[in-house]
Backbone as CSV, one residue per row, in Angstrom:
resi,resn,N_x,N_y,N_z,CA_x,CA_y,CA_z,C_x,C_y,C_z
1,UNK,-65.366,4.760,77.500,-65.628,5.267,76.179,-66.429,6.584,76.275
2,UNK,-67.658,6.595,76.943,-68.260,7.678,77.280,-67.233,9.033,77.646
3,UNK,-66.436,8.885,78.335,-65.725,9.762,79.213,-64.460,9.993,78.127
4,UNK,-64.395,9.377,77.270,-63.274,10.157,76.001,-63.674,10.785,75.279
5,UNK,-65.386,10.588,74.937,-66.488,11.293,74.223,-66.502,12.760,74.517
6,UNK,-66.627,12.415,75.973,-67.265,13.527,77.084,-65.940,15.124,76.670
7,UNK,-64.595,14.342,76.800,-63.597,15.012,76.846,-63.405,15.779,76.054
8,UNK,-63.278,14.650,74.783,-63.022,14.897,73.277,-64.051,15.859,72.693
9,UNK,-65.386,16.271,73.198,-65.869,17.666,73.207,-65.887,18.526,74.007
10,UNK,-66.148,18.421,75.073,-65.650,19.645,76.064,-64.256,20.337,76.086
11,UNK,-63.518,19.570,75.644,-62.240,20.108,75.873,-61.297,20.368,74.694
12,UNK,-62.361,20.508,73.912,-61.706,20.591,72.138,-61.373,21.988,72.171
13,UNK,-60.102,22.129,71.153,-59.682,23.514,71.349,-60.456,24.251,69.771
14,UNK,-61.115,23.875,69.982,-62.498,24.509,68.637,-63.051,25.102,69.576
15,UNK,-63.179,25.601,70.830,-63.795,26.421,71.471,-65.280,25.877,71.541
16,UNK,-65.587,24.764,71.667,-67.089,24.007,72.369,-67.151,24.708,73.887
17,UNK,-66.164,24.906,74.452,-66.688,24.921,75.689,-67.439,26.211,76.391
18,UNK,-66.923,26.715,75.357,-67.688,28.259,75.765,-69.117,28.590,75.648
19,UNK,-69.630,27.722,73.920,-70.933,27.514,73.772,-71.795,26.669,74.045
20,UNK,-71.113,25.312,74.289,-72.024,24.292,75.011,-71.542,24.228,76.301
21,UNK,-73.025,23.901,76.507,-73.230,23.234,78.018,-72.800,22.164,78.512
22,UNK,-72.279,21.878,79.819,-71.862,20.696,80.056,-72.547,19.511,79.809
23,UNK,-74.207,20.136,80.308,-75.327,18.830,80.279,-74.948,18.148,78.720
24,UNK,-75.122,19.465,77.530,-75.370,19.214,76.317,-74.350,18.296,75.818
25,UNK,-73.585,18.427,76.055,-71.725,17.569,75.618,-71.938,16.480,76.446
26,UNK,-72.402,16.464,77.571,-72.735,14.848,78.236,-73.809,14.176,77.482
27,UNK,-74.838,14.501,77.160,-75.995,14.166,76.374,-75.410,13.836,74.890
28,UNK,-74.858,14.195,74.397,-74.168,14.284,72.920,-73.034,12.867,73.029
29,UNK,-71.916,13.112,73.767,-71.353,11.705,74.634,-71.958,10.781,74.763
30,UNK,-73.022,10.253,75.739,-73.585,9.300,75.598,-74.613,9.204,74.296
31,UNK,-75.031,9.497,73.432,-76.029,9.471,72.285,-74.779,8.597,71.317
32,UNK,-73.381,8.716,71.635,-72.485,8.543,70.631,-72.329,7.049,71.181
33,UNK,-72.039,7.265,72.408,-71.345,5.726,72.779,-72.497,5.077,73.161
34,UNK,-73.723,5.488,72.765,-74.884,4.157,73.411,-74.654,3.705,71.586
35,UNK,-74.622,4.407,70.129,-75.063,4.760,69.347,-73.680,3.261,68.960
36,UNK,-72.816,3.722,69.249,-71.657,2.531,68.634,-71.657,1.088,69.921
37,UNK,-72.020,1.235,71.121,-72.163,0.060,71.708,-73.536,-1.028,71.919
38,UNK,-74.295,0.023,71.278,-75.509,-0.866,71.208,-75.507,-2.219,70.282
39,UNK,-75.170,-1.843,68.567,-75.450,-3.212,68.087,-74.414,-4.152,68.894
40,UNK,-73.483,-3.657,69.507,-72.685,-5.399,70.004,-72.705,-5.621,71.383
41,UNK,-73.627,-4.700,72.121,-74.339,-5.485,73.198,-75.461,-5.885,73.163
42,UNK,-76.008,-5.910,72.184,-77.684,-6.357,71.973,-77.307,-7.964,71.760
43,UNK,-76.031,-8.239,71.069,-75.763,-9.584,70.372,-75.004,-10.603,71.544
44,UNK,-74.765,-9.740,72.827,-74.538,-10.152,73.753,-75.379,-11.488,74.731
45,UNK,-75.196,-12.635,75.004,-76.509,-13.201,75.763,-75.996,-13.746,76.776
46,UNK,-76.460,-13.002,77.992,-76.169,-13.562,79.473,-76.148,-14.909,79.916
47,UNK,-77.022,-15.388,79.383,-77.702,-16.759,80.007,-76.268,-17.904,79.010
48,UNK,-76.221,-17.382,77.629,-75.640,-18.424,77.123,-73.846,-18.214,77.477
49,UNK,-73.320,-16.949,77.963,-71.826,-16.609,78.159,-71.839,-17.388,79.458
50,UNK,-73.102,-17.433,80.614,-73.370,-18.360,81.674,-72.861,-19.535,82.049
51,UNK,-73.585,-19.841,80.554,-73.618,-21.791,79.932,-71.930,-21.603,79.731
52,UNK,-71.750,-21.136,78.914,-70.206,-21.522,77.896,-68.663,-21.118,79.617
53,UNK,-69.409,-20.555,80.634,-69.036,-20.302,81.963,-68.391,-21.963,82.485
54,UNK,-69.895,-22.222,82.966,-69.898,-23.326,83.283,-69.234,-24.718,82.610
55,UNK,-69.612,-24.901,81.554,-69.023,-25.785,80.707,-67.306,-26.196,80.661
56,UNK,-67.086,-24.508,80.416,-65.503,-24.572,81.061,-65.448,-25.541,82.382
57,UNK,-65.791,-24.559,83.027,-65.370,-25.009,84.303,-65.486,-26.493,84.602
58,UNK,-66.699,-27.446,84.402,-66.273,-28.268,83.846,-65.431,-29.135,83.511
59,UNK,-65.190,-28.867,82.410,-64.229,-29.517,81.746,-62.851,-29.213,82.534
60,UNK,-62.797,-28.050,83.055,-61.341,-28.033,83.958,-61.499,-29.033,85.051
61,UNK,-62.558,-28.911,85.959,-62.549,-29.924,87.026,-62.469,-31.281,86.074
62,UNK,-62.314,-31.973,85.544,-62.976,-33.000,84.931,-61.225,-33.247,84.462
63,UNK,-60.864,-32.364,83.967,-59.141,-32.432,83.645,-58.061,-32.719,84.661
64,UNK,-58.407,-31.739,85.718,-57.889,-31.839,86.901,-57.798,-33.305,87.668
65,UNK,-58.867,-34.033,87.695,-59.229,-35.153,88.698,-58.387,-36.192,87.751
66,UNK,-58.567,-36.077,86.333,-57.594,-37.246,85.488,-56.535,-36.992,85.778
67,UNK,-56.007,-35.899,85.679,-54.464,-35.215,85.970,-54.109,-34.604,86.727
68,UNK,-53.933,-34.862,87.818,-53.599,-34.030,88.886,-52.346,-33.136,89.023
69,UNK,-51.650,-33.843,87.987,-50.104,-33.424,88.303,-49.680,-32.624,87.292
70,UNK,-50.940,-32.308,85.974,-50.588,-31.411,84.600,-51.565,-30.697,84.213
71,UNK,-51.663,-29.630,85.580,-53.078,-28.559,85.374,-52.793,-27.177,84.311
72,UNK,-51.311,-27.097,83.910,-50.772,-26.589,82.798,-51.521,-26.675,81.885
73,UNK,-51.657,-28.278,81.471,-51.965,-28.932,80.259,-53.414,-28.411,80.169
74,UNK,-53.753,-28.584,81.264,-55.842,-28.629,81.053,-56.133,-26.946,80.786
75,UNK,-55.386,-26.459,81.681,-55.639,-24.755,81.445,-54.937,-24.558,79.755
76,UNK,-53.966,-25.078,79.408,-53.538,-24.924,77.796,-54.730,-25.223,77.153
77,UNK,-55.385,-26.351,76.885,-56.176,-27.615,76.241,-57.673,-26.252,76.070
78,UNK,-57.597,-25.865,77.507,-59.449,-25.325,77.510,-58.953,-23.733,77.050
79,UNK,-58.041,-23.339,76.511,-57.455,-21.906,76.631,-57.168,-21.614,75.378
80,UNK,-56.278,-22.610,74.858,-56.008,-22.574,73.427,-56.544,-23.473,72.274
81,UNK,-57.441,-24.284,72.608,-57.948,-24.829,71.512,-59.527,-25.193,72.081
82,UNK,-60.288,-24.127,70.968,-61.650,-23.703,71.432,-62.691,-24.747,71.187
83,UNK,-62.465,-25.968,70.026,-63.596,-26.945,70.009,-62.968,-28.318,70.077
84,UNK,-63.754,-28.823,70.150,-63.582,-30.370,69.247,-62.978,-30.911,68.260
85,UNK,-63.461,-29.609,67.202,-63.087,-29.845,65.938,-61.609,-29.223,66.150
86,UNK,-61.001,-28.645,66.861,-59.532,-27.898,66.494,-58.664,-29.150,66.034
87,UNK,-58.130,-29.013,65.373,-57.209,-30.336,65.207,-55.710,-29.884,65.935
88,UNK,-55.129,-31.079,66.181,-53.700,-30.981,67.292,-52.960,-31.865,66.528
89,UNK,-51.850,-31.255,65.872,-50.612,-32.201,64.757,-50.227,-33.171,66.188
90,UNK,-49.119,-33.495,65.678,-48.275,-34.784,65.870,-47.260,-34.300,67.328
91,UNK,-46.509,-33.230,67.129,-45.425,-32.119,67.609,-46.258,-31.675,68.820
92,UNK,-47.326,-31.009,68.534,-48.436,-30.646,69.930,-48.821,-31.630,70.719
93,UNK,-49.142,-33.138,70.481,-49.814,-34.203,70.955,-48.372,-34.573,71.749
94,UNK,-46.934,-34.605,71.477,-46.077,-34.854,72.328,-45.605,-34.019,73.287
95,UNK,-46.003,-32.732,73.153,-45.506,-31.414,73.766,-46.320,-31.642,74.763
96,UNK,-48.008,-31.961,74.455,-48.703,-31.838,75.906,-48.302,-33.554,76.761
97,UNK,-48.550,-34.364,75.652,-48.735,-35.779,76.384,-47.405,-36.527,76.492
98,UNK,-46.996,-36.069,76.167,-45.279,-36.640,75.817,-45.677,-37.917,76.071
99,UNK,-44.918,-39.285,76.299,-45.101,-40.465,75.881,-46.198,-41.260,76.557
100,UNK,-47.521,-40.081,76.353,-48.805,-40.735,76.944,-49.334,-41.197,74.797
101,UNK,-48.701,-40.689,74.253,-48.814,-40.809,72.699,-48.045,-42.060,72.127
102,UNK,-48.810,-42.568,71.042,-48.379,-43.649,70.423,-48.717,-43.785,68.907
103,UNK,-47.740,-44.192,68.228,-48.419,-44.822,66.994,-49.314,-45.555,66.846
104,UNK,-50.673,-45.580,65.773,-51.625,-46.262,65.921,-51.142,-47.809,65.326
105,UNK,-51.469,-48.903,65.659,-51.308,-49.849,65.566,-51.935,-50.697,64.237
106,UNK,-51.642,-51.827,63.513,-52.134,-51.959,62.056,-53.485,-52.044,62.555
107,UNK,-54.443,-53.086,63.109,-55.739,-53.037,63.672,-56.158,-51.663,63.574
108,UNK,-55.744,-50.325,64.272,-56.500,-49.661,64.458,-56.670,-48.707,62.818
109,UNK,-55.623,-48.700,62.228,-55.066,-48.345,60.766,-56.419,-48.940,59.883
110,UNK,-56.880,-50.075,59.862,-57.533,-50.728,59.180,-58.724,-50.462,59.487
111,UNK,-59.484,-50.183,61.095,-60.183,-50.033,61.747,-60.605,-48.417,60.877
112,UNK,-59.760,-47.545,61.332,-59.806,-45.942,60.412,-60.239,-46.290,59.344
113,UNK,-59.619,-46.786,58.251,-59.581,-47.124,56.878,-60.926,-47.211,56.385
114,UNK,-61.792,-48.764,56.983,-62.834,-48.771,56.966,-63.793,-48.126,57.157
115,UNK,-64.116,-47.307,58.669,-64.829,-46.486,58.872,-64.859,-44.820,57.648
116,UNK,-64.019,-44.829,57.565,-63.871,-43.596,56.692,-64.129,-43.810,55.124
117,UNK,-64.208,-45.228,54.602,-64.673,-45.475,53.326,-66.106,-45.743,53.587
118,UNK,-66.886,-45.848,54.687,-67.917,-46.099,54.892,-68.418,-44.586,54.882
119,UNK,-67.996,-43.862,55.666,-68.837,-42.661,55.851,-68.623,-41.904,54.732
120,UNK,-67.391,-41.755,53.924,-67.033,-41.153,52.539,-67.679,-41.764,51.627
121,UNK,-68.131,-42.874,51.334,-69.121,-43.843,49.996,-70.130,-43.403,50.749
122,UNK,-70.479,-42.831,51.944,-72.298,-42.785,52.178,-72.846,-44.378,52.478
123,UNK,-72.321,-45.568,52.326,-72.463,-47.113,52.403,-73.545,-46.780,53.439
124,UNK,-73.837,-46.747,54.495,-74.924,-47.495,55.161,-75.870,-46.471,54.473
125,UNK,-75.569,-44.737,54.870,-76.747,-44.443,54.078,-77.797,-44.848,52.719
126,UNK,-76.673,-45.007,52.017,-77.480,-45.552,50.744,-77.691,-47.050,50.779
127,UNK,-77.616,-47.800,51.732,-77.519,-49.079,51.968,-79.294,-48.763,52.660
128,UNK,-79.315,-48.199,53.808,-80.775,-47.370,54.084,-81.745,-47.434,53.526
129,UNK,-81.086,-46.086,52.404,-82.236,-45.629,51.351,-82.565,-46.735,50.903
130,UNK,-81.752,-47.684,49.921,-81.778,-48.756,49.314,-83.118,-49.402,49.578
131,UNK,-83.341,-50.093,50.901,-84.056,-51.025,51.658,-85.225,-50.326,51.868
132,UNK,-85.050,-49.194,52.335,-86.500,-48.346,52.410,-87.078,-48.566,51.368
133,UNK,-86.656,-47.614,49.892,-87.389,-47.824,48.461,-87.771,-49.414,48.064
134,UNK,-87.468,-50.260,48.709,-88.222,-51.698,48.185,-88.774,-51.959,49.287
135,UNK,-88.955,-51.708,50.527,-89.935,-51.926,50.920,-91.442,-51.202,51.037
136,UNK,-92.148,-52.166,50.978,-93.868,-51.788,50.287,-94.291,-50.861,51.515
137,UNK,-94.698,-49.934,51.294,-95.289,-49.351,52.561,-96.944,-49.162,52.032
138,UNK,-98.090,-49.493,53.474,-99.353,-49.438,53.200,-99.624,-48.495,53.565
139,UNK,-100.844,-47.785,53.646,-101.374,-46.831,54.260,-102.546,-47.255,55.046
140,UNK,-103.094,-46.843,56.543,-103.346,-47.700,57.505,-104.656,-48.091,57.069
141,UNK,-105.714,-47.595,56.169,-106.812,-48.337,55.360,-106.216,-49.689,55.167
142,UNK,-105.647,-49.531,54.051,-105.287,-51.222,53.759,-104.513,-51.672,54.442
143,UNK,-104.120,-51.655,55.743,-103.363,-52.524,56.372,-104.541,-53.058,56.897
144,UNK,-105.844,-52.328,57.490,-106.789,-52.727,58.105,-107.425,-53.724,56.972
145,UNK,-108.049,-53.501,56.039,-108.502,-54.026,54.939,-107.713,-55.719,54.723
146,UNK,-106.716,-55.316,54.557,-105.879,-56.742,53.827,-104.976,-57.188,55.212
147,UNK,-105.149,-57.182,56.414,-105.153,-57.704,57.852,-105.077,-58.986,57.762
148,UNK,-104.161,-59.274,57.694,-103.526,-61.325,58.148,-103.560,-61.763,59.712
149,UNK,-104.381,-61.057,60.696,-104.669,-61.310,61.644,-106.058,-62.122,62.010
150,UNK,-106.498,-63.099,62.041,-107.889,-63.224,62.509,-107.772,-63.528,63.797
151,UNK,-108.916,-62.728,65.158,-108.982,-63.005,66.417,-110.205,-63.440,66.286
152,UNK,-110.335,-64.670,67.438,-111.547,-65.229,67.242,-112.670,-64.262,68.315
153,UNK,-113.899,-64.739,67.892,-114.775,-63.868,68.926,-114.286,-63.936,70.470
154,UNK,-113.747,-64.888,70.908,-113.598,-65.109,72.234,-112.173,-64.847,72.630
155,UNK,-111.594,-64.131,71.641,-110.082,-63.540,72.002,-109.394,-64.884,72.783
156,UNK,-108.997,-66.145,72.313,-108.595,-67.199,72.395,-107.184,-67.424,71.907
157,UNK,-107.548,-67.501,70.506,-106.737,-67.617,69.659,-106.116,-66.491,68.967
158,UNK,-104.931,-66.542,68.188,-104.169,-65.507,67.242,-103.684,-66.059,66.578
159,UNK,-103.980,-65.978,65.231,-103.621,-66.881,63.956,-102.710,-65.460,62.893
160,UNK,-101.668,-65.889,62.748,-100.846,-64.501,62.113,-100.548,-65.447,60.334
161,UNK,-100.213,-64.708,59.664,-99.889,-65.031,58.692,-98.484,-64.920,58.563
162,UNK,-96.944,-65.548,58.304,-96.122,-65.366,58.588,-95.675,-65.623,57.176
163,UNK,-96.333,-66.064,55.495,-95.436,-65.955,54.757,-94.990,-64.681,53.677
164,UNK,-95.837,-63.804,54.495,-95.375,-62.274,54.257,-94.102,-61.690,54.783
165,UNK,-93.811,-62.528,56.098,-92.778,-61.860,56.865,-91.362,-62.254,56.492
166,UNK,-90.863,-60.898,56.263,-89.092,-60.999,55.904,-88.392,-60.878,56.799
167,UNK,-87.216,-61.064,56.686,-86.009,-61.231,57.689,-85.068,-60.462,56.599
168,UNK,-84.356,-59.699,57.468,-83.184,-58.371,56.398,-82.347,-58.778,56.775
169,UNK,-81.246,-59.433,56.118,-80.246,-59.501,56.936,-78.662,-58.833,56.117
Protein backbone atom coordinates (compact mmCIF):
# COMPACT_ATOMS: atom_id res chain seq x y z
CA UNK A 1 0.00 0.00 0.00
CA UNK A 2 2.76 2.33 0.97
CA UNK A 3 4.57 1.77 -2.34
CA UNK A 4 1.28 2.69 -4.54
CA UNK A 5 1.20 5.83 -2.33
CA UNK A 6 4.84 6.31 -2.91
CA UNK A 7 4.21 5.96 -6.81
CA UNK A 8 0.95 7.50 -7.13
CA UNK A 9 2.93 10.79 -6.13
CA UNK A 10 6.15 10.66 -7.43
CA UNK A 11 5.20 9.64 -10.58
CA UNK A 12 2.07 11.72 -11.17
CA UNK A 13 2.07 13.42 -14.39
CA UNK A 14 1.02 16.78 -12.42
CA UNK A 15 4.64 17.26 -12.39
CA UNK A 16 5.32 16.42 -8.35
CA UNK A 17 8.43 15.19 -9.26
CA UNK A 18 10.24 18.04 -10.14
CA UNK A 19 9.17 19.92 -6.92
CA UNK A 20 9.14 17.37 -4.36
CA UNK A 21 11.60 15.53 -2.87
CA UNK A 22 11.83 12.01 -2.78
CA UNK A 23 12.22 12.00 1.14
CA UNK A 24 9.03 14.38 1.10
CA UNK A 25 6.65 11.97 -1.15
CA UNK A 26 8.00 9.03 1.05
CA UNK A 27 7.07 10.90 4.24
CA UNK A 28 3.64 12.01 2.72
CA UNK A 29 3.16 8.00 1.60
CA UNK A 30 3.59 6.69 4.73
CA UNK A 31 1.56 9.59 6.83
CA UNK A 32 -1.29 8.25 4.33
CA UNK A 33 -1.02 4.57 4.75
CA UNK A 34 -0.13 4.60 8.57
CA UNK A 35 -3.28 7.24 8.53
CA UNK A 36 -5.85 4.51 6.79
CA UNK A 37 -4.16 1.30 8.42
CA UNK A 38 -4.00 2.32 11.77
CA UNK A 39 -7.70 2.19 13.03
CA UNK A 40 -7.83 -1.60 11.74
CA UNK A 41 -4.66 -2.63 13.11
CA UNK A 42 -5.10 -1.20 16.45
CA UNK A 43 -8.43 -3.56 16.53
CA UNK A 44 -6.16 -6.27 15.68
CA UNK A 45 -5.19 -8.72 18.88
CA UNK A 46 -2.29 -11.08 18.67
CA UNK A 47 -2.77 -13.05 21.62
CA UNK A 48 -6.56 -13.66 20.81
CA UNK A 49 -6.00 -14.50 16.58
CA UNK A 50 -3.32 -16.96 18.70
CA UNK A 51 -6.22 -18.47 20.74
CA UNK A 52 -8.83 -18.67 17.75
CA UNK A 53 -5.18 -20.40 15.99
CA UNK A 54 -5.12 -22.95 18.26
CA UNK A 55 -8.64 -23.79 18.86
CA UNK A 56 -8.84 -24.59 15.21
CA UNK A 57 -6.31 -26.66 15.23
CA UNK A 58 -7.85 -28.44 17.70
CA UNK A 59 -10.78 -29.14 16.67
CA UNK A 60 -9.10 -30.44 13.36
CA UNK A 61 -6.95 -32.92 15.28
CA UNK A 62 -9.95 -33.91 17.31
CA UNK A 63 -11.92 -34.46 13.77
CA UNK A 64 -9.25 -36.26 12.30
CA UNK A 65 -8.77 -39.07 15.11
CA UNK A 66 -12.89 -39.63 14.89
CA UNK A 67 -12.52 -39.73 11.15
CA UNK A 68 -9.77 -40.75 9.71
CA UNK A 69 -11.03 -41.50 6.42
CA UNK A 70 -13.16 -37.87 5.90
CA UNK A 71 -10.54 -35.11 6.53
CA UNK A 72 -12.55 -33.30 3.62
CA UNK A 73 -15.38 -33.18 5.92
CA UNK A 74 -13.44 -31.71 9.06
CA UNK A 75 -11.48 -29.15 6.86
CA UNK A 76 -15.28 -28.27 5.26
CA UNK A 77 -17.00 -28.31 8.96
CA UNK A 78 -13.97 -25.88 10.53
CA UNK A 79 -13.81 -23.76 7.08
CA UNK A 80 -17.26 -23.19 6.29
CA UNK A 81 -19.30 -23.02 9.17
CA UNK A 82 -17.79 -20.56 11.75
CA UNK A 83 -19.84 -21.37 15.14
CA UNK A 84 -21.99 -23.51 16.92
CA UNK A 85 -24.72 -21.60 16.33
CA UNK A 86 -24.44 -21.98 12.26
CA UNK A 87 -27.28 -24.10 11.58
CA UNK A 88 -26.81 -27.17 8.85
CA UNK A 89 -30.40 -28.06 6.92
CA UNK A 90 -31.26 -31.55 6.23
CA UNK A 91 -29.46 -31.72 2.36
CA UNK A 92 -25.96 -30.56 4.10
CA UNK A 93 -26.23 -33.12 7.09
CA UNK A 94 -26.43 -35.92 4.19
CA UNK A 95 -23.88 -34.38 1.88
CA UNK A 96 -21.31 -34.45 4.77
CA UNK A 97 -22.60 -37.59 6.83
CA UNK A 98 -24.47 -39.40 4.34
CA UNK A 99 -26.13 -42.33 6.16
CA UNK A 100 -24.26 -41.50 9.44
CA UNK A 101 -27.90 -39.33 9.61
CA UNK A 102 -31.20 -40.42 10.78
CA UNK A 103 -34.62 -39.47 11.52
CA UNK A 104 -35.22 -38.60 15.04
CA UNK A 105 -37.18 -41.19 16.64
CA UNK A 106 -40.84 -40.55 18.54
CA UNK A 107 -38.88 -40.65 22.13
CA UNK A 108 -36.52 -38.25 21.01
CA UNK A 109 -39.51 -35.96 19.21
CA UNK A 110 -41.17 -35.83 22.60
CA UNK A 111 -37.91 -35.53 24.43
CA UNK A 112 -37.38 -31.97 22.03
CA UNK A 113 -40.97 -31.09 22.55
CA UNK A 114 -40.66 -30.96 26.18
CA UNK A 115 -37.46 -29.42 26.65
CA UNK A 116 -38.34 -26.56 24.40
CA UNK A 117 -41.79 -25.84 26.15
CA UNK A 118 -39.78 -25.73 29.20
CA UNK A 119 -37.20 -23.30 28.18
CA UNK A 120 -39.89 -21.23 25.96
CA UNK A 121 -42.61 -20.99 29.21
CA UNK A 122 -39.37 -19.99 31.31
CA UNK A 123 -41.01 -23.22 33.69
CA UNK A 124 -38.10 -23.89 35.91
CA UNK A 125 -37.16 -20.30 35.92
CA UNK A 126 -40.27 -19.06 37.22
CA UNK A 127 -40.75 -22.28 39.04
CA UNK A 128 -37.25 -20.73 40.88
CA UNK A 129 -38.40 -17.39 41.30
CA UNK A 130 -41.62 -18.83 42.59
CA UNK A 131 -39.94 -20.75 45.65
CA UNK A 132 -37.42 -18.12 46.33
CA UNK A 133 -40.30 -15.29 46.93
CA UNK A 134 -41.98 -17.64 49.66
CA UNK A 135 -39.24 -18.51 51.16
CA UNK A 136 -38.57 -16.39 54.47
CA UNK A 137 -35.16 -15.17 54.36
CA UNK A 138 -33.46 -13.83 57.85
CA UNK A 139 -30.84 -11.60 58.20
CA UNK A 140 -27.87 -13.09 60.24
CA UNK A 141 -28.96 -10.95 63.60
CA UNK A 142 -32.02 -12.89 63.83
CA UNK A 143 -30.93 -16.04 62.79
CA UNK A 144 -28.54 -15.63 65.77
CA UNK A 145 -31.30 -14.20 68.00
CA UNK A 146 -34.19 -16.74 67.20
CA UNK A 147 -31.39 -19.87 66.96
CA UNK A 148 -33.19 -23.39 67.43
CA UNK A 149 -29.87 -24.71 68.30
CA UNK A 150 -29.02 -25.20 72.02
CA UNK A 151 -25.28 -26.61 72.72
CA UNK A 152 -24.79 -27.58 76.05
CA UNK A 153 -21.82 -26.08 78.05
CA UNK A 154 -19.89 -29.22 77.59
CA UNK A 155 -20.43 -29.45 73.78
CA UNK A 156 -22.12 -32.99 74.39
CA UNK A 157 -25.18 -32.67 73.10
CA UNK A 158 -27.07 -30.95 69.88
CA UNK A 159 -30.63 -30.48 70.22
CA UNK A 160 -31.98 -28.95 66.67
CA UNK A 161 -35.40 -27.96 66.23
CA UNK A 162 -36.74 -29.77 63.19
CA UNK A 163 -40.46 -28.49 63.02
CA UNK A 164 -39.30 -25.54 61.07
CA UNK A 165 -37.66 -27.71 58.56
CA UNK A 166 -39.19 -28.16 54.99
CA UNK A 167 -38.67 -30.58 52.43
CA UNK A 168 -39.35 -29.01 48.57
CA UNK A 169 -40.25 -31.38 46.63
Amino acid sequence: MFNQFLYGIYSSDSGLREIVPFKVAEDIASKITIGLLSPISSQIEPARLGQIDREISVAKEYGERLNKNRSDIIDMLIRNYPSHNFVIDDQEVHTLFGECFREPQEAEISLEKLISEILYNNWLIGSLAKILEETPVQNEAENQNNSNCDINDDYKSLQVDTQETAVLA
